[in-house]
DRENMIPA-297073 format. One line per field, with one value per atom (N, C-alpha, C, O): x, y, z; atom name. Coordinates in pm, whole numbers, plus 50000, padded with zeros to 5 digits. Layout:
// DRENMIPA-297073
x (X; ...)
y (Y; ...)
z (Z; ...)
at (CA; ...)
// end
This chain:
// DRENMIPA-297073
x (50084; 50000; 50088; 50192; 50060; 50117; 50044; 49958; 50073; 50001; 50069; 50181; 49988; 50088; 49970; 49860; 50064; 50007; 50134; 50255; 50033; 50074; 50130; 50042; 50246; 50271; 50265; 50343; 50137; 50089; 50232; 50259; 50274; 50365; 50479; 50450; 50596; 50710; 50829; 50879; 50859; 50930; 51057; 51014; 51170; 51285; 51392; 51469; 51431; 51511; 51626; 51615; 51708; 51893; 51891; 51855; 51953; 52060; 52150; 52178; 52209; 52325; 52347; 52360; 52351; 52349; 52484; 52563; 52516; 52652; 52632; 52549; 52736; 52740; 52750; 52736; 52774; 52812; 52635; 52600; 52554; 52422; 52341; 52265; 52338; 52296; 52328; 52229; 52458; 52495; 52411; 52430; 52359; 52276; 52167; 52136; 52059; 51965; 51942; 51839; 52029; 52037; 52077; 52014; 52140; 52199; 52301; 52385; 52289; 52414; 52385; 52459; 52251; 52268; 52261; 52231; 52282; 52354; 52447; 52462; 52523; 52621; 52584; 52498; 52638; 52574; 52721; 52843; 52615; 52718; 52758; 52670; 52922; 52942; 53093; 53175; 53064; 53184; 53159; 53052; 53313; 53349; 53323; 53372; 53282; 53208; 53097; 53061; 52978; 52853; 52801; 52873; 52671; 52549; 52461; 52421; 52426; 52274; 52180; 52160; 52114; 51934; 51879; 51931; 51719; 51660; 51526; 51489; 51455; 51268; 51207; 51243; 51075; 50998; 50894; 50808; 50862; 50712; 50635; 50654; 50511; 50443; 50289; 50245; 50236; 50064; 50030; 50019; 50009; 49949; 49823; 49749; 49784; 49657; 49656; 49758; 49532; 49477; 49567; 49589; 49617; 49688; 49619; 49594; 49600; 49547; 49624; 49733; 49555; 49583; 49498; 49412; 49534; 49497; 49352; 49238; 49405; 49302; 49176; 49071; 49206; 49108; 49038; 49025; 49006; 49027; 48948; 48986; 48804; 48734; 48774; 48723; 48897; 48935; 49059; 49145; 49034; 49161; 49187; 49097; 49330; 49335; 49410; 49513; 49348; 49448; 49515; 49470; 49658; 49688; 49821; 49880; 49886; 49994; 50074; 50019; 50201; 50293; 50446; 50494; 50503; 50670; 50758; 50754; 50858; 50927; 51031; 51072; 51103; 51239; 51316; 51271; 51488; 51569; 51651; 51677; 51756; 51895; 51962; 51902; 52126; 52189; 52246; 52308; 52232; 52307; 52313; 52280; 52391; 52415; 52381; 52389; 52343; 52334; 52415; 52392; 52462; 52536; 52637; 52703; 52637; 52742; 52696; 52759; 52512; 52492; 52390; 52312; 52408; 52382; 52227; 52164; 52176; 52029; 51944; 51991; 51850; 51772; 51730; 51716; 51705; 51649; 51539; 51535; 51475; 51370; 51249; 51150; 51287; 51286; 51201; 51193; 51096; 50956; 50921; 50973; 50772; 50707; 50545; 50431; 50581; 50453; 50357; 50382; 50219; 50088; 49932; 49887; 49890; 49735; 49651; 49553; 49669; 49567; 49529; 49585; 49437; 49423; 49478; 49567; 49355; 49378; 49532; 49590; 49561; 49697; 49819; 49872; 49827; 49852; 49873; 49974; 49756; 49707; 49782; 49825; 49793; 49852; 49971; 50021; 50043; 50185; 50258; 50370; 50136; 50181; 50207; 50301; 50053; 50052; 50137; 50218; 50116; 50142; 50297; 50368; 50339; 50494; 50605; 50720; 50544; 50576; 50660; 50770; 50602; 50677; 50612; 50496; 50735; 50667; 50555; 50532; 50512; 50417; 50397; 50433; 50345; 50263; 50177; 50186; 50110; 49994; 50046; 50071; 50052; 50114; 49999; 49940; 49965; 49929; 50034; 50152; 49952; 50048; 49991; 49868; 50049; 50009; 50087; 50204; 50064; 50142; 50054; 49935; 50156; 50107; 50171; 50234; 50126; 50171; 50129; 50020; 50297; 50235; 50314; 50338; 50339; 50377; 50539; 50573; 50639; 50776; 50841; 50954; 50695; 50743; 50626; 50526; 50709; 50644; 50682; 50793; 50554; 50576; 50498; 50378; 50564; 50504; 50532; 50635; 50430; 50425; 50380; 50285; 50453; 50468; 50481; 50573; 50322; 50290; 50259; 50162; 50370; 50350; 50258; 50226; 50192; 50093; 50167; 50100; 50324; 50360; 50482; 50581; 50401; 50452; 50586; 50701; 50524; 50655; 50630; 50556; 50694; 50630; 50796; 50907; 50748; 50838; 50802; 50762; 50831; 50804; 50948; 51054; 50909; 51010; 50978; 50899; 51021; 50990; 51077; 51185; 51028; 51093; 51129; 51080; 51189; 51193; 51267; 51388; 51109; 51215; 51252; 51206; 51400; 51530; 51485; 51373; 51593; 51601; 51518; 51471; 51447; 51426; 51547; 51660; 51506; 51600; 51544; 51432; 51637; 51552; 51508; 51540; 51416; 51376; 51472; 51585; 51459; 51531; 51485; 51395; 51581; 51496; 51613; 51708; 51587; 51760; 51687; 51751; 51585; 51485; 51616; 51714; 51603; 51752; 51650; 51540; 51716; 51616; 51618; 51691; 51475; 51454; 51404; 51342; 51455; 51488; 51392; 51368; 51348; 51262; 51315; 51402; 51260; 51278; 51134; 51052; 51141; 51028; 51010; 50994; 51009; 50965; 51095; 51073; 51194; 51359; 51368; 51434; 51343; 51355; 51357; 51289; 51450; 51476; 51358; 51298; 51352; 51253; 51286; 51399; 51241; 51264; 51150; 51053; 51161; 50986; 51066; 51157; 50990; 51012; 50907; 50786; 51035; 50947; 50945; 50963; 50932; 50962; 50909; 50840; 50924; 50849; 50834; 50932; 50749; 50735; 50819; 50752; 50951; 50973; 50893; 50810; 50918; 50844; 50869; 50978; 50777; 50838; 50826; 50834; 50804; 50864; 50920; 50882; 51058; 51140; 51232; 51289; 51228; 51350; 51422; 51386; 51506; 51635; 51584; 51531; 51592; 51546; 51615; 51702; 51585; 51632; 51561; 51457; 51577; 51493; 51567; 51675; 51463; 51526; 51399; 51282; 51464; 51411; 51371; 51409; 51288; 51232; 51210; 51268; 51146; 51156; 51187; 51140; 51266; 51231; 51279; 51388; 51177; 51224; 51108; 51019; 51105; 51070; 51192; 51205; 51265; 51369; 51442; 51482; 51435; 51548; 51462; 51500; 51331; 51210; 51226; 51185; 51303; 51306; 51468; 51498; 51571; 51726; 51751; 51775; 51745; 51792; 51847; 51841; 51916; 52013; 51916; 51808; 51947; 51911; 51986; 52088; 51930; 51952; 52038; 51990; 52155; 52215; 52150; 52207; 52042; 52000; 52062; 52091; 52073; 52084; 52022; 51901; 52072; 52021; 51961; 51912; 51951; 51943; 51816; 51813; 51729; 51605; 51582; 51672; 51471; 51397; 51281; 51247; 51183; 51075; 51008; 51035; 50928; 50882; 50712; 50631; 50688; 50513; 50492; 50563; 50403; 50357; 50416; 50343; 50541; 50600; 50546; 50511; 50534; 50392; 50495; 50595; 50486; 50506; 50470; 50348; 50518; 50483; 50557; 50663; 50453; 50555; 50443; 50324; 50561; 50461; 50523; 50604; 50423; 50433; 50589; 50611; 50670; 50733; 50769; 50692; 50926; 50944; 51083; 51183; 51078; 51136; 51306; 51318; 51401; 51516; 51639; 51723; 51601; 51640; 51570; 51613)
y (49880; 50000; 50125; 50123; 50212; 50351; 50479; 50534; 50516; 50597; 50760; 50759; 50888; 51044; 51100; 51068; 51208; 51294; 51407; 51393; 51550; 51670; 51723; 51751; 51744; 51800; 51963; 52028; 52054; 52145; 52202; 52319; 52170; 52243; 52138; 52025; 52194; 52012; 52113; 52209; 52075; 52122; 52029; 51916; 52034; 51924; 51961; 52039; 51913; 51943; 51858; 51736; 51904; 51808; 51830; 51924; 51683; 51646; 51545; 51483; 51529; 51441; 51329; 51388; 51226; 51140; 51074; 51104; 51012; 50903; 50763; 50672; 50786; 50672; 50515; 50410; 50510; 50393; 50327; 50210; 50452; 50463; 50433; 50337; 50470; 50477; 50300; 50228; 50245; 50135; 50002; 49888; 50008; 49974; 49954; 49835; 50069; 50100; 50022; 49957; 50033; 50017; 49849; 49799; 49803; 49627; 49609; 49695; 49504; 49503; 49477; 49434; 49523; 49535; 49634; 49630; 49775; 49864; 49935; 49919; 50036; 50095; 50221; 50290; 50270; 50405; 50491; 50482; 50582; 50744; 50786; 50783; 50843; 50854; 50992; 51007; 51051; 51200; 51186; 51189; 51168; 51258; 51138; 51159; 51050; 50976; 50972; 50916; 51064; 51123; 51054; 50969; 51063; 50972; 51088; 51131; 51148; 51236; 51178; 51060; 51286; 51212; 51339; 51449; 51274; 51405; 51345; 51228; 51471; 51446; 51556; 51673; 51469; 51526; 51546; 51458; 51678; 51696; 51789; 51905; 51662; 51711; 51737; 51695; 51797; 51803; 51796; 51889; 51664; 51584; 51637; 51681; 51638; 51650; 51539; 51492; 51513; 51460; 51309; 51280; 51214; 51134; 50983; 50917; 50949; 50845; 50806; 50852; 50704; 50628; 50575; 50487; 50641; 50604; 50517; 50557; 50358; 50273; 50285; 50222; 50385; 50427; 50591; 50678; 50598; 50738; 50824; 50940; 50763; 50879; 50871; 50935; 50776; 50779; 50891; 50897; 50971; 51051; 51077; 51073; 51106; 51141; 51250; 51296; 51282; 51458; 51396; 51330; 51461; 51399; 51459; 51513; 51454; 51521; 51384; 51301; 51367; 51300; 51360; 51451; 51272; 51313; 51177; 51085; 51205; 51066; 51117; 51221; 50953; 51016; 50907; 50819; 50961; 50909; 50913; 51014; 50812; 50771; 50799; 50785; 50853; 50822; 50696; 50626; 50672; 50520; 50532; 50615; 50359; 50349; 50199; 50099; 50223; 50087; 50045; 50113; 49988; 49965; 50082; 50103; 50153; 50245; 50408; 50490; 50387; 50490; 50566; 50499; 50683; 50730; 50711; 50758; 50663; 50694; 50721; 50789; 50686; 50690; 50576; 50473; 50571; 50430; 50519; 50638; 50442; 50500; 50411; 50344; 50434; 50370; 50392; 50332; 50509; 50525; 50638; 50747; 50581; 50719; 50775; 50732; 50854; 50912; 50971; 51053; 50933; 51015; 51017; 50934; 51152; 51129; 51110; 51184; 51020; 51007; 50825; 50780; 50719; 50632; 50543; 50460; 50620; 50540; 50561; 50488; 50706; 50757; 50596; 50513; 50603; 50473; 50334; 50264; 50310; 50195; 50197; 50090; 50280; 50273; 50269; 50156; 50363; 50345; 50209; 50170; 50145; 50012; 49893; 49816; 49915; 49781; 49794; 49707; 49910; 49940; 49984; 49960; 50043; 50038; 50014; 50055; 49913; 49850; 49924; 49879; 50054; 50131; 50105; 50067; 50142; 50139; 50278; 50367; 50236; 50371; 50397; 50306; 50505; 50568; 50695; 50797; 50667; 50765; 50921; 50912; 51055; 51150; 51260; 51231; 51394; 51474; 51642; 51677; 51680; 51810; 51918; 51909; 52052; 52167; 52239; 52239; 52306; 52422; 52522; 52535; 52608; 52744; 52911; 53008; 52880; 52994; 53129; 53176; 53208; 53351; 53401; 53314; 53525; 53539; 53524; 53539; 53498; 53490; 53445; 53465; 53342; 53240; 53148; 53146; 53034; 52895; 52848; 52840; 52819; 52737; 52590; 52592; 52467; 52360; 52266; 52268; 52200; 52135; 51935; 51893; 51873; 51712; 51641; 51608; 51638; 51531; 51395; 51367; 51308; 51113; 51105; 51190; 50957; 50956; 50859; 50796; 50842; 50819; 50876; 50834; 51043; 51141; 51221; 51193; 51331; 51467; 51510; 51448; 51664; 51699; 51760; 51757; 51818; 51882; 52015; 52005; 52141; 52248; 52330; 52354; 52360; 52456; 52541; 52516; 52703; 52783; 52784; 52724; 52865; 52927; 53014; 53086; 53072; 53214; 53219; 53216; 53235; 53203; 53257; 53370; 53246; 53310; 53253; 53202; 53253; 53303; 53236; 53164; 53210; 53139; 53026; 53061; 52929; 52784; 52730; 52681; 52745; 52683; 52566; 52541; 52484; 52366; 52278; 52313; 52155; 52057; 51944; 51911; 51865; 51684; 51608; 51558; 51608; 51572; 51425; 51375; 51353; 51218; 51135; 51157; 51017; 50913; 50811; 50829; 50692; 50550; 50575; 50629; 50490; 50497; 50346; 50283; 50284; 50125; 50164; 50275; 50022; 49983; 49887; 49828; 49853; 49707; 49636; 49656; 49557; 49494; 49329; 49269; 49260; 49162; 49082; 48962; 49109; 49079; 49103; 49009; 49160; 49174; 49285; 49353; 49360; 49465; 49477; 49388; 49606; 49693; 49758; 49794; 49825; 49952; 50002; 49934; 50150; 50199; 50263; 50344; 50191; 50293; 50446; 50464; 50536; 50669; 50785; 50719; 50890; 50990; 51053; 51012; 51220; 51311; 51446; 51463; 51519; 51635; 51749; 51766; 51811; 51898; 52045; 52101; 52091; 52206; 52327; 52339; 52411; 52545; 52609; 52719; 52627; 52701; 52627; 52518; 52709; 52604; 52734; 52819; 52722; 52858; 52739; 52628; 52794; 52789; 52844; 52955; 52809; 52906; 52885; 52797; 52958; 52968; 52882; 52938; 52762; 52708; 52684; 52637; 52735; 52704; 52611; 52645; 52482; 52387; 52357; 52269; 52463; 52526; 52414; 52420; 52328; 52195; 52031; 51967; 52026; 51852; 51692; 51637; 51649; 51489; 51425; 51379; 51422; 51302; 51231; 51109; 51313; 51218; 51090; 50983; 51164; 51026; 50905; 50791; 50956; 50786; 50720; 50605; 50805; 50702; 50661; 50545; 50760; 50770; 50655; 50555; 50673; 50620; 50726; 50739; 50835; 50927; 51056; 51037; 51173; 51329; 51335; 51269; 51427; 51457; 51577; 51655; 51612; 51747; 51826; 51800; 51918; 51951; 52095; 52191; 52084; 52228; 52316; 52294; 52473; 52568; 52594; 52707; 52540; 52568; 52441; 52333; 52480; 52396; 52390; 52437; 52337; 52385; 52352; 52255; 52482; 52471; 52460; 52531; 52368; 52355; 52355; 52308; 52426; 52385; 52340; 52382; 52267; 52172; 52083; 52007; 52010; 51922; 51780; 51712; 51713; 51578; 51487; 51502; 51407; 51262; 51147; 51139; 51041; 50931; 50796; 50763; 50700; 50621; 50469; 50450; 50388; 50226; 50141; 50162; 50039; 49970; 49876; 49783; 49889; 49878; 49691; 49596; 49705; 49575; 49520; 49591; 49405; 49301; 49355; 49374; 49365; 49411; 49225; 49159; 49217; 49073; 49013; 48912)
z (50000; 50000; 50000; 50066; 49945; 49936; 49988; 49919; 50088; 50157; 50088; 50037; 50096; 50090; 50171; 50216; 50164; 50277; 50283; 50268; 50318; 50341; 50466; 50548; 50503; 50597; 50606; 50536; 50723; 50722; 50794; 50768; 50834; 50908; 50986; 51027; 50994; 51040; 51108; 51049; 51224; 51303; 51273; 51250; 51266; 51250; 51324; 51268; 51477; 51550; 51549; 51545; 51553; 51560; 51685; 51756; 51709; 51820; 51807; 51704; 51952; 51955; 52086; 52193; 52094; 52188; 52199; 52109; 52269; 52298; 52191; 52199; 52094; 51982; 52076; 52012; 52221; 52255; 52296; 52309; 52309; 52343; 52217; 52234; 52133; 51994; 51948; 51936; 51927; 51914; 52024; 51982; 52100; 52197; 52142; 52132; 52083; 52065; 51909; 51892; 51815; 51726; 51681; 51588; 51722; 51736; 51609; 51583; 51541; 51482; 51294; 51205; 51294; 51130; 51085; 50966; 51146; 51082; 51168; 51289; 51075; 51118; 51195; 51141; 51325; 51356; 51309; 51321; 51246; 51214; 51338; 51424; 51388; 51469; 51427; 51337; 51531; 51507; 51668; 51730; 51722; 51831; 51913; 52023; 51910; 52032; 52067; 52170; 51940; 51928; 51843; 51789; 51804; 51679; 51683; 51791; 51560; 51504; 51564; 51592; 51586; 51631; 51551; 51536; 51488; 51480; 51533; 51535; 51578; 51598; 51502; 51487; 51423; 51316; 51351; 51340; 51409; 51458; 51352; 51315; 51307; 51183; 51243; 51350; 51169; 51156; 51032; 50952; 51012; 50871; 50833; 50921; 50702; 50672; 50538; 50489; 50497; 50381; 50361; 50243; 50464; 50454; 50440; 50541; 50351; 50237; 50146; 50111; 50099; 49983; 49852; 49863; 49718; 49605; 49628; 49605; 49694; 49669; 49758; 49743; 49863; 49973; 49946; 50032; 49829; 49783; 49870; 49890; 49943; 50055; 50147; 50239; 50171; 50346; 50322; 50235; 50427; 50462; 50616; 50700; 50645; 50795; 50834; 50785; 50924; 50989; 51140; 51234; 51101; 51269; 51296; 51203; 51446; 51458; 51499; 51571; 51449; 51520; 51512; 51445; 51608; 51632; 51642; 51724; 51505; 51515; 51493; 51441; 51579; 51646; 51546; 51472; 51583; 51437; 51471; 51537; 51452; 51470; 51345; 51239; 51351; 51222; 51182; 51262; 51087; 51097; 50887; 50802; 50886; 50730; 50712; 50783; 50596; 50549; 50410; 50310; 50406; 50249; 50227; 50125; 50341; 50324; 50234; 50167; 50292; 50258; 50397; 50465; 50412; 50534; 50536; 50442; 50610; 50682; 50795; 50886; 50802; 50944; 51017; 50951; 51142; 51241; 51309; 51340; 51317; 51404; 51533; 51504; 51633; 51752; 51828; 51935; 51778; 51764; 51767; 51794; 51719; 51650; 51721; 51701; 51783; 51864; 51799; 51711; 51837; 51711; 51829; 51908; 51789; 51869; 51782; 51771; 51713; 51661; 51631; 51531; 51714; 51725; 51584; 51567; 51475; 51362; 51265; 51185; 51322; 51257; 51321; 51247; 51465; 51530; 51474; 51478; 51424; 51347; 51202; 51157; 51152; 50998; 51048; 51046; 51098; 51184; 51202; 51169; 51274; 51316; 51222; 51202; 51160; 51071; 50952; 50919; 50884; 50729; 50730; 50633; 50833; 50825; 50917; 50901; 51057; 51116; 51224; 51256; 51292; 51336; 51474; 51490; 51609; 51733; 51717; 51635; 51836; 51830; 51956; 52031; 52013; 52141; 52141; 52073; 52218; 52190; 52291; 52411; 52213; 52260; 52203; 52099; 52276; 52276; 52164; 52169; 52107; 52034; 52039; 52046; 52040; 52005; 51928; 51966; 51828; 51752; 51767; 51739; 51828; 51829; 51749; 51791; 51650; 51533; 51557; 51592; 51517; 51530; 51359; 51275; 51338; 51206; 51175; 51058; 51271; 51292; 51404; 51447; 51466; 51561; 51541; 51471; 51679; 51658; 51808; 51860; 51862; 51997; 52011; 52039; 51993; 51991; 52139; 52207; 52159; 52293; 52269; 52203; 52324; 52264; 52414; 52489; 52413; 52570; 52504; 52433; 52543; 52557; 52644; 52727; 52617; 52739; 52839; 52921; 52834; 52979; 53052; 53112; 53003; 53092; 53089; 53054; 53138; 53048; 52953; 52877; 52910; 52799; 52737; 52790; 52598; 52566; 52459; 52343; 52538; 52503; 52434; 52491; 52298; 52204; 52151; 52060; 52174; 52131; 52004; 52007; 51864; 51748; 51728; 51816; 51668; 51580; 51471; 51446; 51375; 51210; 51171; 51188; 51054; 51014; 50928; 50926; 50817; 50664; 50617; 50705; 50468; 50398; 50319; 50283; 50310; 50232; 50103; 50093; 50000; 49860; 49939; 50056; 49848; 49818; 49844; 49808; 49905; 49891; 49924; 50001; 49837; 49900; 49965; 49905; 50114; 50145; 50188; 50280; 50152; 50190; 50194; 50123; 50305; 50323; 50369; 50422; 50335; 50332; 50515; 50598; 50512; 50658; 50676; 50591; 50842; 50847; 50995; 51043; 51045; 51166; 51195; 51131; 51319; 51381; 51421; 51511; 51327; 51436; 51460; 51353; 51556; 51594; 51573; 51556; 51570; 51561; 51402; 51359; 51331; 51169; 51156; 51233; 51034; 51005; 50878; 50817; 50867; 50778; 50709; 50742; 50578; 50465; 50508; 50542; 50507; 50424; 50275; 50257; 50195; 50088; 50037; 50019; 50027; 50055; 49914; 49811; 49892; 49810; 49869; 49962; 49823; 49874; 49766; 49692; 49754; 49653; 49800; 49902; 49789; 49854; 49919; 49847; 50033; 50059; 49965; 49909; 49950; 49924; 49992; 49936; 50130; 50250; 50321; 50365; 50344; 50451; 50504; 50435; 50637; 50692; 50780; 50819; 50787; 50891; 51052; 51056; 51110; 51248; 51370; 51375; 51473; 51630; 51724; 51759; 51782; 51867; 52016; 52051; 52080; 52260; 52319; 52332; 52351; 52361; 52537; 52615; 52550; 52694; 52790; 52899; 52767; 52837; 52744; 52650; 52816; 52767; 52836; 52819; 52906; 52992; 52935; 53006; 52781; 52699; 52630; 52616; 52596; 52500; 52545; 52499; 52670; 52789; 52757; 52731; 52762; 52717; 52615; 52598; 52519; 52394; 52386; 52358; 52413; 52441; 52481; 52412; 52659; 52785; 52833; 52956; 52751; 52778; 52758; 52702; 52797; 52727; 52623; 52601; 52549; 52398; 52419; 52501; 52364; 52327; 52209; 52103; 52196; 52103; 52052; 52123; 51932; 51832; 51834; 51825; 51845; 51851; 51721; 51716; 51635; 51492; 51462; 51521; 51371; 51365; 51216; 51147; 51153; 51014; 51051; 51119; 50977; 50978; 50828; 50731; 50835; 50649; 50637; 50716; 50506; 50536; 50364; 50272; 50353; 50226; 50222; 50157; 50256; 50218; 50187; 50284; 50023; 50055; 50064; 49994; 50131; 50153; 50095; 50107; 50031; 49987; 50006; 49953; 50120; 50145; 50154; 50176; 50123; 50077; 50242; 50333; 50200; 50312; 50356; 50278; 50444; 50500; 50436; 50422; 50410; 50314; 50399; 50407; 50452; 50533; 50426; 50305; 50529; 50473; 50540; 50479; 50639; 50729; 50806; 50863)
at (N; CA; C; O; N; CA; C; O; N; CA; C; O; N; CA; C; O; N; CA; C; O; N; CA; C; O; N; CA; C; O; N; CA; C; O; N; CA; C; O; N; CA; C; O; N; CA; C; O; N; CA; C; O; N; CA; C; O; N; CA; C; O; N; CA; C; O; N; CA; C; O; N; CA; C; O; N; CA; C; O; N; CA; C; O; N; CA; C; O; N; CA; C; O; N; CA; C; O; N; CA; C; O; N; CA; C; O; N; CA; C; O; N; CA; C; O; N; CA; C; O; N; CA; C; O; N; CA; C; O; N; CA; C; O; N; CA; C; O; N; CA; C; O; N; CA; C; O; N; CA; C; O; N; CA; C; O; N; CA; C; O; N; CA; C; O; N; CA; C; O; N; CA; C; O; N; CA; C; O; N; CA; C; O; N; CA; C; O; N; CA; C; O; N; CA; C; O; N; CA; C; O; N; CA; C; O; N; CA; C; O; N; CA; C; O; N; CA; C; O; N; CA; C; O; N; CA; C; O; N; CA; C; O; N; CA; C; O; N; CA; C; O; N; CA; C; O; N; CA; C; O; N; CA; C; O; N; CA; C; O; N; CA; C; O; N; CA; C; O; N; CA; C; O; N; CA; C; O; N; CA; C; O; N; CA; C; O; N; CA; C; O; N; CA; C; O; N; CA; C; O; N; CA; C; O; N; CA; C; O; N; CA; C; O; N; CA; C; O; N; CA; C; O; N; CA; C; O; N; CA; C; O; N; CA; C; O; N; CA; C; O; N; CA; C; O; N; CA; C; O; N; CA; C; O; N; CA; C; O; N; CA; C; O; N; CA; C; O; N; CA; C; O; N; CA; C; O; N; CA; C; O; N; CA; C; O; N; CA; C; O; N; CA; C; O; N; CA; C; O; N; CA; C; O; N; CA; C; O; N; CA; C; O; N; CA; C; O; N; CA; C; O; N; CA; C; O; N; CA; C; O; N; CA; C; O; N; CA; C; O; N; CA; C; O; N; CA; C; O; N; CA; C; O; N; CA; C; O; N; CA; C; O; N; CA; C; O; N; CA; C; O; N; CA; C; O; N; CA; C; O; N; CA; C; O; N; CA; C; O; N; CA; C; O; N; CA; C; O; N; CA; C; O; N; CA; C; O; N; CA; C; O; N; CA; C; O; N; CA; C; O; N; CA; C; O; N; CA; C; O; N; CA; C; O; N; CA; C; O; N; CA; C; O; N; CA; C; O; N; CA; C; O; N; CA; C; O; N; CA; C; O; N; CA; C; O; N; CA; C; O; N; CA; C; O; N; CA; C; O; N; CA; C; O; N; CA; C; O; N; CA; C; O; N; CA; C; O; N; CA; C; O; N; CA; C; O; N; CA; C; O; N; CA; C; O; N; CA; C; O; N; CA; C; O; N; CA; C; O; N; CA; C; O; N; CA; C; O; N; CA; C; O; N; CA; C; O; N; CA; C; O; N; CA; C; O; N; CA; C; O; N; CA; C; O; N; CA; C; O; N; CA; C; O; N; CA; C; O; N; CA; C; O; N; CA; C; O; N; CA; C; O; N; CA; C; O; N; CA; C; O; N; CA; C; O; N; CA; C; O; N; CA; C; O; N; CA; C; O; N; CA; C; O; N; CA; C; O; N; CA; C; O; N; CA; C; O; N; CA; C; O; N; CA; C; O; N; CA; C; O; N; CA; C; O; N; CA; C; O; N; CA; C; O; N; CA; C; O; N; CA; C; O; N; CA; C; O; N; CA; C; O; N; CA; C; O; N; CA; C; O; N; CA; C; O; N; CA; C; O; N; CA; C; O; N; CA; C; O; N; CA; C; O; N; CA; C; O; N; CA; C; O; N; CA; C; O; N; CA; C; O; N; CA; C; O; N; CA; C; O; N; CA; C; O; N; CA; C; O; N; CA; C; O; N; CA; C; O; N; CA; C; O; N; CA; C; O; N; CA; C; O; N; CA; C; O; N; CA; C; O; N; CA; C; O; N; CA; C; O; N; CA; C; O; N; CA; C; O; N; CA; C; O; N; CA; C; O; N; CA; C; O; N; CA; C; O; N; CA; C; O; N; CA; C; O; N; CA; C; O; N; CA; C; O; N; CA; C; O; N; CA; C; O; N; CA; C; O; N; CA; C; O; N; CA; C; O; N; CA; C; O)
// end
């Protein structure tokens, strides 16, 4: 199945965790990207709209989630892991799970937009939240920087295969990441996060159902 869907708005925060932590998390069929004694993380906090598929043409779904991401490689080409993916939205959940084999948990969102900021708030439902204020800087051409993205599930590794039609708004921005004792839940560790963020709006998504890699 091939699901797309619009992202109304996507917060994309960098960080950095302990590569010996990451290697843990990750096991031994892929490689984790590592500088310094460190591993990339990023979290993708979206508010989806119109997210369906072709063969379901009146079903559509609106929903917010935040998924979190390891750097790692496969074949010696850089990608993502992802060790789960938070959504409030039951049935959003359900496609999550089945169709691309991703952990999941049920989490609460808010975006709160003004004309040159952004304050978003990301409650799990087992507790803690995480509050980031914005303030957007420059505009960024277009780009498709999309990198294969891998799962785990049930001791077997995963693909989703994806594409995406790029945003045409995307800034660069300032984020102070006002609270946060969620990450340690998905970590083990706190996250070192970047002062530096992207914010994107339209960006569509297109991704098929999740294909047994081992």
């Amino acid at each position: 199945m091939k699901l797309h869907g619009t992202e109304e708005i996507t917060l994309e925060l960098e960080g950095w965790i302990p590569t010996d932590r990451a290697r843990e998390i990750i096991g031994n069929e892929l490689e984790v990207i590592t500088k310094e004694s460190k591993t990339p993380i990023r979290l993708q906090v979206s508010r989806l709209i119109n997210r369906g598929s072709e063969k379901l043409p009146l079903a559509s779904l609106n929903y917010s989630q935040g998924v979190w991401r390891i750097g790692v490689k496969h074949g010696g080409i850089s990608s993502w892991f992802i060790p789960l993916c938070d959504t409030d939205s039951s049935l959003g959940r359900l496609v999550n799970a089945k169709v691309f084999k991703l952990e999941v948990r049920k989490a609460d969102f808010l975006f709160m937009e003004k004309r040159k900021s952004l304050v978003t708030h990301h409650r799990p439902i087992t507790g803690g939240e995480m509050m980031c204020h914005v303030e957007l800087g420059p505009e960024q051409p277009p780009c498709n920087d999309l990198k294969p993205t891998y799962i785990r599930s049930k001791g077997s590794l995963y693909q989703i295969p994806q594409s995406e039609e790029p945003a045409a708004f995307r800034r660069s921005s300032r984020v102070d990441v006002v609270k946060d004792d969620i990450s340690v839940q998905v970590f083990g560790v706190p996250v070192d996060w970047s002062s530096i963020c992207l914010v994107e709006r339209g960006r569509v998504d297109y991704s098929e159902s999740a294909e047994r890699v081992m």
